[in-house]
NUSEMAR-827342 format. One record per residue (C-alpha): residue in one letter; x, y, z. Coordinates in steps of 0.1 Angstrom, whole numbers, plus 5000, padded with zeros to 4 digits. Layout:
<nodes>
- a/X/Y/Z .
...
</nodes>
This chain:
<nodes>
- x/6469/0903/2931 .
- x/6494/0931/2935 .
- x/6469/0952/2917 .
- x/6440/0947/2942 .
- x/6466/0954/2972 .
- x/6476/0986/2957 .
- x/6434/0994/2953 .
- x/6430/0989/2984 .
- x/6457/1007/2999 .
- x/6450/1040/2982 .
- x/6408/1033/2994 .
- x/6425/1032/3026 .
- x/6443/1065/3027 .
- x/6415/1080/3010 .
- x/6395/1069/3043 .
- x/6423/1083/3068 .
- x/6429/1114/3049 .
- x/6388/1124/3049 .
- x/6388/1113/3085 .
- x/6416/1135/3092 .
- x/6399/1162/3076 .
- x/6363/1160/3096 .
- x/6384/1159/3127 .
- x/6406/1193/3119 .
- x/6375/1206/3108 .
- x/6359/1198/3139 .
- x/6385/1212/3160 .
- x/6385/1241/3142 .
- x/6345/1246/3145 .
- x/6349/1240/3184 .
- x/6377/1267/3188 .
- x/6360/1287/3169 .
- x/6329/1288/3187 .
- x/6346/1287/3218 .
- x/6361/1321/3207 .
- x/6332/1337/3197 .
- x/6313/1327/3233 .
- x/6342/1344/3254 .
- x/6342/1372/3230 .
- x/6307/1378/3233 .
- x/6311/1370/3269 .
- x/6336/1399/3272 .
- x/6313/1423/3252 .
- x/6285/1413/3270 .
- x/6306/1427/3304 .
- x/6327/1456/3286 .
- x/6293/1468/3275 .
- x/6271/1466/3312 .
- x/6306/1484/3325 .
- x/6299/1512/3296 .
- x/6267/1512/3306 .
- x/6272/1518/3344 .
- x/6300/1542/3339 .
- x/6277/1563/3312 .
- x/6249/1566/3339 .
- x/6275/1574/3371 .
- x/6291/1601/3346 .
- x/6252/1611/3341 .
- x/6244/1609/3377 .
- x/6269/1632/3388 .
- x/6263/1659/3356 .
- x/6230/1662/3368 .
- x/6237/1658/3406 .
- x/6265/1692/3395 .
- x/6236/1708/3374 .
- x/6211/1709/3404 .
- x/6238/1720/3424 .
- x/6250/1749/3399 .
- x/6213/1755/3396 .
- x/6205/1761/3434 .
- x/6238/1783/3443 .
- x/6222/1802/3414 .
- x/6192/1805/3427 .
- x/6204/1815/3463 .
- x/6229/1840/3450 .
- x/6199/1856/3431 .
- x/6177/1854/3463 .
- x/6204/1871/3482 .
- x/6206/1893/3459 .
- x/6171/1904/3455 .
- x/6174/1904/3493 .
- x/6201/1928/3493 .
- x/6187/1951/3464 .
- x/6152/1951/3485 .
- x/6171/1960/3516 .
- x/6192/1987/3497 .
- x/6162/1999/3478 .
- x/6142/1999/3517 .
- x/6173/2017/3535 .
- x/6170/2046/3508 .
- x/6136/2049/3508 .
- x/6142/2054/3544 .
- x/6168/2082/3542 .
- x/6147/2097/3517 .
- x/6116/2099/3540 .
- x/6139/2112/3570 .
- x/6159/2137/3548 .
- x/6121/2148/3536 .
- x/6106/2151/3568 .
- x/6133/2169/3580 .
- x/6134/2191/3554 .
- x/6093/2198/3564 .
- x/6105/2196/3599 .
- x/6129/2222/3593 .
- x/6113/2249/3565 .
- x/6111/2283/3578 .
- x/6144/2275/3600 .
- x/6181/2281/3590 .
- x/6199/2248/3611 .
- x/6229/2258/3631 .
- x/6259/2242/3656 .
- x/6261/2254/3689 .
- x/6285/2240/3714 .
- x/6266/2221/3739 .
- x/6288/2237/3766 .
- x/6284/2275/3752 .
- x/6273/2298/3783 .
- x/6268/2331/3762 .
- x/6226/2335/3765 .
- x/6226/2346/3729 .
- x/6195/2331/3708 .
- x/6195/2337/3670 .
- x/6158/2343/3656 .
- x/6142/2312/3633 .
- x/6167/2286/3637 .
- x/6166/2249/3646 .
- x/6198/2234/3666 .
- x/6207/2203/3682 .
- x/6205/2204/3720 .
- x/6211/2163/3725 .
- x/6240/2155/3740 .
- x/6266/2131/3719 .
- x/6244/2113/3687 .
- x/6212/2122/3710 .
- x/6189/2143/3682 .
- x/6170/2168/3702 .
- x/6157/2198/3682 .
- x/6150/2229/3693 .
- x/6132/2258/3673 .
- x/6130/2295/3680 .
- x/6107/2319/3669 .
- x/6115/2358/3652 .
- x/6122/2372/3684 .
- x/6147/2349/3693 .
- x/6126/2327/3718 .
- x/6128/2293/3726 .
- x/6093/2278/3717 .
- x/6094/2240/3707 .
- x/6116/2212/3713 .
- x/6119/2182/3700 .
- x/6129/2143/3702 .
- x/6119/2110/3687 .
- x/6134/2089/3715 .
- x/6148/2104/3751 .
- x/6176/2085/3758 .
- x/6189/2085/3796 .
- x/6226/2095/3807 .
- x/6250/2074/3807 .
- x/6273/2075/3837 .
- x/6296/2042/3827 .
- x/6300/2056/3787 .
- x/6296/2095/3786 .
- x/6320/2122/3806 .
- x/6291/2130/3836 .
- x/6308/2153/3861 .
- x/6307/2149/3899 .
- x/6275/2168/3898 .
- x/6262/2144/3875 .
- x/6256/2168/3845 .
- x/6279/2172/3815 .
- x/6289/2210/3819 .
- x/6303/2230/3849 .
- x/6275/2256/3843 .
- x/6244/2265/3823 .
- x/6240/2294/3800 .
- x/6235/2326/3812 .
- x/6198/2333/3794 .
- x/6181/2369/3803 .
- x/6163/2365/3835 .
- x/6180/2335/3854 .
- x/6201/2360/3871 .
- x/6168/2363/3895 .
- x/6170/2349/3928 .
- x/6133/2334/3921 .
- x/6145/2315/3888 .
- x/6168/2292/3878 .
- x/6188/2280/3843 .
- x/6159/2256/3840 .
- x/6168/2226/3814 .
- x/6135/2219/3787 .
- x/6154/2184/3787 .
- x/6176/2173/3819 .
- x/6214/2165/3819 .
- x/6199/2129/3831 .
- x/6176/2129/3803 .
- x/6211/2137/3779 .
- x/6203/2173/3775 .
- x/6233/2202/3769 .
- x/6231/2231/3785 .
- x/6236/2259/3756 .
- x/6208/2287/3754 .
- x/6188/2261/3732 .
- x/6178/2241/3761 .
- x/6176/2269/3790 .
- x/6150/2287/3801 .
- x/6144/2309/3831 .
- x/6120/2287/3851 .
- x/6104/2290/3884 .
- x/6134/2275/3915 .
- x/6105/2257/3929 .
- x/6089/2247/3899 .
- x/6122/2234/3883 .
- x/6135/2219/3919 .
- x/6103/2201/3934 .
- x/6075/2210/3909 .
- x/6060/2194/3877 .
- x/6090/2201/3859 .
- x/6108/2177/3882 .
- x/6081/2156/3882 .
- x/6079/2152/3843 .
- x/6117/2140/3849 .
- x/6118/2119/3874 .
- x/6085/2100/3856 .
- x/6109/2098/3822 .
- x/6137/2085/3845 .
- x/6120/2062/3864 .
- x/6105/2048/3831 .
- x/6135/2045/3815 .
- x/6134/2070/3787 .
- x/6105/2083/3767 .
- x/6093/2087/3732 .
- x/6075/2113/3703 .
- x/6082/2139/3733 .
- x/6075/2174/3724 .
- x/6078/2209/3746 .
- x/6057/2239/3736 .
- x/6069/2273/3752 .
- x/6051/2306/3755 .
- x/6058/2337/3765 .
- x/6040/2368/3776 .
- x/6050/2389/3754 .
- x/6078/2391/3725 .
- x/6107/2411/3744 .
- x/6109/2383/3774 .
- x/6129/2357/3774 .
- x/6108/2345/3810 .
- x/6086/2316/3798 .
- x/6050/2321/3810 .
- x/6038/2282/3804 .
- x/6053/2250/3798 .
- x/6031/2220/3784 .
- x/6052/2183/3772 .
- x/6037/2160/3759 .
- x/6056/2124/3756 .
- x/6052/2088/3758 .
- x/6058/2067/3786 .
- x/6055/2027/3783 .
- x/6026/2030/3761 .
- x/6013/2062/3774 .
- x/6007/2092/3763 .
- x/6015/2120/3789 .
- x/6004/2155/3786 .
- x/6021/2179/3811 .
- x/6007/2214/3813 .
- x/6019/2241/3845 .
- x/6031/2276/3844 .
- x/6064/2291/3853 .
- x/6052/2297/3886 .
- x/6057/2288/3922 .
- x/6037/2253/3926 .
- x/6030/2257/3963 .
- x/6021/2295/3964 .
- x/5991/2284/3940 .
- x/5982/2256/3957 .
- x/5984/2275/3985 .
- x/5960/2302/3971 .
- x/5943/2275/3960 .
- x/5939/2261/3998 .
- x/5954/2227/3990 .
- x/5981/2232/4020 .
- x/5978/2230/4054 .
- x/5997/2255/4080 .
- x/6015/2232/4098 .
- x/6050/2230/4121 .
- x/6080/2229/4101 .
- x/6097/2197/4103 .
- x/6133/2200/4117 .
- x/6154/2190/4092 .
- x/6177/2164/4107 .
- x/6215/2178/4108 .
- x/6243/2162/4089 .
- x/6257/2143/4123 .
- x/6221/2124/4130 .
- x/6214/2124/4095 .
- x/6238/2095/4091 .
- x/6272/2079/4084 .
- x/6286/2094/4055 .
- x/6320/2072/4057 .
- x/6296/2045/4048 .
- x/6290/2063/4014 .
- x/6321/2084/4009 .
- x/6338/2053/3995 .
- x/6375/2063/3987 .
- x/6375/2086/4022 .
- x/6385/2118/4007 .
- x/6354/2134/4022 .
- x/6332/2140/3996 .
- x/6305/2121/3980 .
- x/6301/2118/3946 .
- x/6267/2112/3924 .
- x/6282/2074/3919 .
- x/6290/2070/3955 .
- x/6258/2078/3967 .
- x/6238/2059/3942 .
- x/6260/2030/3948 .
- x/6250/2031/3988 .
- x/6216/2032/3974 .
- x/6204/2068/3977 .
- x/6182/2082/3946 .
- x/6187/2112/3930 .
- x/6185/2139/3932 .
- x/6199/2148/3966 .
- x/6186/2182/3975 .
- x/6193/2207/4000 .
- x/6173/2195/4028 .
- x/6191/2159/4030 .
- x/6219/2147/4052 .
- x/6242/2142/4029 .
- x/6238/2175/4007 .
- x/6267/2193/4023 .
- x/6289/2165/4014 .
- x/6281/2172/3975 .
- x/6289/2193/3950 .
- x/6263/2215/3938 .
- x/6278/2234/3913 .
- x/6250/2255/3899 .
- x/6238/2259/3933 .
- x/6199/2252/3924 .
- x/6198/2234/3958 .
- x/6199/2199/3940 .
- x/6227/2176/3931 .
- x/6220/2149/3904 .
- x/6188/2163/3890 .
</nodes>
């Protein structure tokens, strides 16, 4: 009996024990795969956050590459730019420097003072008669006479920005060129003081009072003037002979908005031919109203010191020039005494 007891109590451990065993096991097979499901859970994430941060960290390499890439390619287009514009400028001053050159050969270039009086003329020479950065040329021939002058653009005085004098020109006098000490002739300007010529013996000829005053010459001004400046103008001179310095025949030619202007005359009196001509009529003088009909001059002389200056008058609305046979003459100063103030 005691026998079977102890059999069966050793079949029962042997139960409990293999029962026990399963059960670890079992446990130990559910942590386990529990384990492995959050590990794989976490590498599942840890990898899609690889994966997002790979392709932002590509996004913005490229996104930085395209950007690199199109600086690049604007610094090189502003570079080409600024090579084409370099390469266009010197090509530019090239073509200037070689026209001039052209423009010049057979003359000797020289500075003379805008201002000088002295009538003296050198013999083949080419000098700037354009007042300030104004580039006028003018040529003479062998014998010293002026013959050709030159401009690309005429550019008007400017009373606000350049030193214009009273009289409305840039010098006190003209230069004293052989034959304007004639009572018939004055120091004639090939480019007006308004039209910013100097008045050295480069730009002065002995020309016709009339002529110069009232004539084509004036004309030919007043047209650039009124148009506002001119451009490609040209002035061919002749003489009679090779000892005079008396101009026999203008002719300009210039540009006016659009226009080309020829202007041919000679140094003569304009209404002596066309009165040889019989294009006047004999008729009365007209009296030339005096200064006291003529009108208020305190409504002009602005600061009331009894003279009227070029500004003054234009600024009451007057146009210039004012010449000898106005009211308001006698108030002005006519340096040069040609009869005209402001021409």
């Amino acid at each position: 009996m005691k026998k079977k007891t102890n059999t069966l109590i050793v079949l029962l451990l042997t139960i409990f024990m293999v029962g026990c065993t399963d059960a670890e096991e079992a446990s130990t097979t559910d942590a386990e795969t529990d384990v492995q499901e959050e590990s794989a859970e976490e590498t599942t994430e840890s990898s899609e956050q690889e994966e997002a941060r790979i392709a932002a960290e590509k996004k913005e390499a490229e996104e930085k590459a395209a950007a690199e890439e199109k600086e690049a390619a604007e610094k090189l287009a502003k570079e080409k730019e600024a090579q084409e514009l370099a390469a266009k400028e010197k090509a530019e001053k090239e073509a200037a420097a070689k026209q001039k050159d052209e423009l010049f050969a057979g003359y000797e270039p020289i500075e003379v003072d805008g201002g000088d009086l002295s009538g003296h003329r050198e013999a083949n020479v080419v000098v700037q008669i354009g007042f300030g950065d104004r580039e006028y040329w003018a040529f003479t021939n062998e014998h010293a006479q002026l013959v050709r002058v030159i401009a690309d653009e005429i550019i008007l005085q400017d009373d606000d920005n350049e030193p214009v004098l009273s009289s409305g020109r840039y010098y006190y006098d003209e230069a004293k060129v052989p034959g304007v000490e004639s009572d018939v002739l004055d120091e004639g300007h090939v480019i007006a003081d308004s039209l910013g010529g100097v008045a050295n013996a480069y730009n002065i000829t002995p020309q016709e009072s009339t002529l110069n005053r009232h004539g084509d010459q004036a004309y030919m001004e007043d047209v650039m003037r009124s148009a506002g400046g001119a451009t490609n103008f040209e002035a061919i001179i002749t003489y009679p002979d090779t000892e005079t310095q008396i101009p026999s025949s203008y002719q300009y030619t210039y540009t006016v908005a659009g226009n080309e202007v020829v202007d041919t005359f000679d140094n003569v009196n304009p209404d002596e031919i066309n009165a040889e001509l019989g294009l006047t009529t004999e008729s009365e003088p007209a009296e030339t109203p005096s200064a006291d009909t003529g009108g208020d001059v305190s409504s002009v002389d602005a600061n009331g010191n009894g003279q009227v200056t070029i500004q003054e008058a234009k600024d009451a609305g007057f146009s210039m020039p004012i010449t000898s046979d106005h009211w308001l003459y006698q108030y002005m100063d006519d340096r040069d005494g040609d009869g005209m103030v402001g021409e």
